[in-house]
MILO-543973 format. One record per residue: residue number from 1; chain; x, y, z of N, C-alpha, C in turn. Coordinates in Angstrom, 2 decimals. Layout:
residues N
KERO   k c      nu      nv      nw     cau     cav     caw      cu      cv      cw
KERO NUM A       X       Y       Z       X       Y       Z       X       Y       Z
...
This chain:
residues 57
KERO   k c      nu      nv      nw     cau     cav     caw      cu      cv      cw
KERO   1 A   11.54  -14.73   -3.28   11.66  -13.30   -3.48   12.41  -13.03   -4.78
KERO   2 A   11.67  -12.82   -5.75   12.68  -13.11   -7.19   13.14  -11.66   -7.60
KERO   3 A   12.12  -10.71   -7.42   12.73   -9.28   -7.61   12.69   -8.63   -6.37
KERO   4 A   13.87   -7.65   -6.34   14.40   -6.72   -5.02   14.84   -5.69   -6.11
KERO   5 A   14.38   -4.85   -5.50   15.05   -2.97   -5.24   16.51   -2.90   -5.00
KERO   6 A   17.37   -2.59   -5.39   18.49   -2.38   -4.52   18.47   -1.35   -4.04
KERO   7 A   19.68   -0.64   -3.18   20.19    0.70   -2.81   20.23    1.62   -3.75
KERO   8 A   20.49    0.98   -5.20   20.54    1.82   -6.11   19.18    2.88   -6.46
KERO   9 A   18.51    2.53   -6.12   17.20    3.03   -6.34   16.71    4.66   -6.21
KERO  10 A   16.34    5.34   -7.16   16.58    6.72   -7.59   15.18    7.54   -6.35
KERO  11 A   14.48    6.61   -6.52   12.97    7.36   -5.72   12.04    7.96   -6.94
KERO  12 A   12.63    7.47   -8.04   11.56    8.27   -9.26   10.12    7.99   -9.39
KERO  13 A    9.35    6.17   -8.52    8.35    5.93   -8.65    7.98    5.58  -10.14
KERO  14 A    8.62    5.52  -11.20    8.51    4.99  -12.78    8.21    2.97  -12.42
KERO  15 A    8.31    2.78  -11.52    7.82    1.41  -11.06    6.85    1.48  -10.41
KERO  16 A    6.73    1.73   -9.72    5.41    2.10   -8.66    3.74    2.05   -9.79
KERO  17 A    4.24    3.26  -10.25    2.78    3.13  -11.51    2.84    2.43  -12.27
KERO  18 A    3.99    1.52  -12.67    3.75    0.50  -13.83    3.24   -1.01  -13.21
KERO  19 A    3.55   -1.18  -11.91    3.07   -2.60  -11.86    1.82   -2.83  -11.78
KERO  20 A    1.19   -3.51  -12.53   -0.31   -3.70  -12.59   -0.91   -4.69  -11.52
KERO  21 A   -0.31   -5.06  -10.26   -0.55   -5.55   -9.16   -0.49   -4.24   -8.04
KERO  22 A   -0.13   -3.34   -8.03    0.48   -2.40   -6.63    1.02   -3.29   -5.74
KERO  23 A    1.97   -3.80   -6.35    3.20   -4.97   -5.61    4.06   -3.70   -5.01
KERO  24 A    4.36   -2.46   -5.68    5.38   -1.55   -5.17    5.16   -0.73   -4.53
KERO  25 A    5.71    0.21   -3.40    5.42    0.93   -2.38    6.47    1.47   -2.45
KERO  26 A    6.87    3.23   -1.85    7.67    3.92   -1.21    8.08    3.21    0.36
KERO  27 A    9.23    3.12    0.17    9.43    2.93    1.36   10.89    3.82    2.03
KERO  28 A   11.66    3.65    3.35   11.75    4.59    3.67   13.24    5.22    2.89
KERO  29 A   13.80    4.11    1.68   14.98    4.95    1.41   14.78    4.06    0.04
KERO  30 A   14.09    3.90   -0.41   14.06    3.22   -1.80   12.42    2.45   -1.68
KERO  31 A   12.27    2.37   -2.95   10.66    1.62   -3.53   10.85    0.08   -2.96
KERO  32 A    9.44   -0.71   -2.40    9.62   -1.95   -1.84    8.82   -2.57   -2.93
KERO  33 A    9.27   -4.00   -2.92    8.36   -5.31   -3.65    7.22   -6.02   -2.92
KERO  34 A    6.38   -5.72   -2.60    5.38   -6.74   -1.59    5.43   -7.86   -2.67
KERO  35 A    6.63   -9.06   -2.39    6.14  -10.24   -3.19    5.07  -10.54   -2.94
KERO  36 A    4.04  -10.95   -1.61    2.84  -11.12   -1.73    2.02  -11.18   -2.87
KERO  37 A    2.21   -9.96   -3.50    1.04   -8.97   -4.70    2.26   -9.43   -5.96
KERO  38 A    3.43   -9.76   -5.90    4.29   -9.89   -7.35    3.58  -10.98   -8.08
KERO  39 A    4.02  -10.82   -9.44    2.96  -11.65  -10.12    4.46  -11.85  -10.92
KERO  40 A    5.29  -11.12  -10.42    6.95  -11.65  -11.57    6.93  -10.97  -13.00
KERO  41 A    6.08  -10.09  -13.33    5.78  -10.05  -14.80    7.02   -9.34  -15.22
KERO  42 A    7.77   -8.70  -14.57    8.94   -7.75  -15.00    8.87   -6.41  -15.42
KERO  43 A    7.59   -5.94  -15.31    7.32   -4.63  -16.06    8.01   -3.50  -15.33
KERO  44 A    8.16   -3.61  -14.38    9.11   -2.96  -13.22   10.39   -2.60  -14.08
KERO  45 A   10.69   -4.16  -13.80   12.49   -3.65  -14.27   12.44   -2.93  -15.65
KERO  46 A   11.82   -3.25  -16.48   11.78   -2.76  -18.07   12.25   -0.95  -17.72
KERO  47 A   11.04   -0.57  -16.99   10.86    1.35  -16.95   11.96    1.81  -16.06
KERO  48 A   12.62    0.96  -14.99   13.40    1.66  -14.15   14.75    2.21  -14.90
KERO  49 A   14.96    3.42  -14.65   16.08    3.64  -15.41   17.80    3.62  -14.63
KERO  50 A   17.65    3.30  -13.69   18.62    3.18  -13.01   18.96    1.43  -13.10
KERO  51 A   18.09    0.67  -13.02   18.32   -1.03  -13.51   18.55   -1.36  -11.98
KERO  52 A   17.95   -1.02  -11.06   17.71   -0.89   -9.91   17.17   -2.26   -9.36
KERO  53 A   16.06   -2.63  -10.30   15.53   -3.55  -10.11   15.97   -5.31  -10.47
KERO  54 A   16.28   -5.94   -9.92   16.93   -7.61  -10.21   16.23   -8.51   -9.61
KERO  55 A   16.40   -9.58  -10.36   15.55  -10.63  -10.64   16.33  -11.70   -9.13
KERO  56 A   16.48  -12.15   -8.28   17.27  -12.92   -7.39   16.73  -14.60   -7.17
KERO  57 A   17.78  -15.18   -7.90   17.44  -16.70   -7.51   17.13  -17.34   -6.40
């Protein structure tokens, strides 16, 4: 699971439309990662403006 959402997460959806997999979803108190569909590319974290998004070893 290399990227997670935190709590921090605004609800702006500026991730949601950028991942070119639809790895991301609304979910019920912040945006989810279906690693399934992650492809890791990072384009996520780049647009989020809160930095919401982290990479987890």
């Amino acid at each position: 699971m290399p990227y997670i959402i935190t709590e921090e997460c605004l609800m702006c959806a500026a991730c949601e439309s950028e991942c070119p997999n639809g790895a991301i979803y609304e979910g019920e108190d912040t945006y989810v990662i279906d690693q399934d569909k992650c492809e890791e590319c990072g384009d996520c974290v780049e647009v989020c403006p809160n930095e919401a998004i982290i990479f987890v070893e």
